[in-house]
C-alpha positions in Angstrom: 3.4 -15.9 -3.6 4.4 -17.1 0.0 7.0 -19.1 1.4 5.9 -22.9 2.6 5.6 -22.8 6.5 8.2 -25.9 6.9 10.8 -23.2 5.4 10.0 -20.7 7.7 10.8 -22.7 10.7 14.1 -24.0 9.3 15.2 -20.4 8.5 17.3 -18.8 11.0 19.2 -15.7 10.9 22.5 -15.8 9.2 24.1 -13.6 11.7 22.9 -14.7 15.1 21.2 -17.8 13.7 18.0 -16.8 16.2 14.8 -17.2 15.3 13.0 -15.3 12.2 9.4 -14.0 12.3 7.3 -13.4 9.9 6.3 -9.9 8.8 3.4 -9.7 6.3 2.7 -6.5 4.4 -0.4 -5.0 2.5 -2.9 -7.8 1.2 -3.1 -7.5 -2.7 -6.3 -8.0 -4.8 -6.3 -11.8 -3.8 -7.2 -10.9 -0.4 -4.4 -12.8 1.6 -1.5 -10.8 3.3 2.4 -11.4 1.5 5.1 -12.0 3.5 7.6 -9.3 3.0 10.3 -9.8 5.6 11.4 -12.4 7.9 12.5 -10.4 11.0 15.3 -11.1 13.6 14.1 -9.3 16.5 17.7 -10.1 18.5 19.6 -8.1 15.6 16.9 -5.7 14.8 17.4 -6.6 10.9 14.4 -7.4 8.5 15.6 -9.5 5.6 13.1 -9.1 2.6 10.9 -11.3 0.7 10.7 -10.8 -2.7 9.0 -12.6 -5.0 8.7 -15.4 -2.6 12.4 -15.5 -2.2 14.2 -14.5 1.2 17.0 -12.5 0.7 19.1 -13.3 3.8 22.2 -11.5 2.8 23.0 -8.5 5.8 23.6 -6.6 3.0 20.4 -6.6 1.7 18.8 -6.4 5.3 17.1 -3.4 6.7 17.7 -2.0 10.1 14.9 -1.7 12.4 14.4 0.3 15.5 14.2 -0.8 19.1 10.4 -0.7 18.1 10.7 -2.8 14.9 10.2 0.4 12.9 12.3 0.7 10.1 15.2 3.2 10.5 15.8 6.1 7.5 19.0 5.0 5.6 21.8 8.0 5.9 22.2 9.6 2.4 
């Protein structure tokens, strides 16, 4: 499942409210990448995708390097 491109470019990031990219993971058996995170390059945060569904809480975001790598949570 993806998200309709009209959504993606009314999204903005609910921090900064800059612009989101997407980030597309692994293709599954269909062939076609999944978007798995929309990506706020100015807050290096990657908000997830799942099941089709942003989740653009900071809470849920994950923190990503000066190289848009994800950094290892502390625990």
């Amino acid at each position: 499942m993806s998200l309709d491109p009209k959504l993606l470019t009314l999204l903005v990031c609910p921090l900064c409210k800059g612009p989101l990219s997407a980030h597309h993971g692994p293709a599954p058996a269909s062939g076609h990448p999944m978007l798995d995170a929309l990506v706020c390059r100015a807050d290096h945060l990657a908000f997830p995708v799942i099941d089709g569904i942003p989740h653009m809480l900071e809470s849920d975001a994950l923190a990503l390097d000066e190289q848009g790598e994800p950094i290892p949570a502390a625990g």
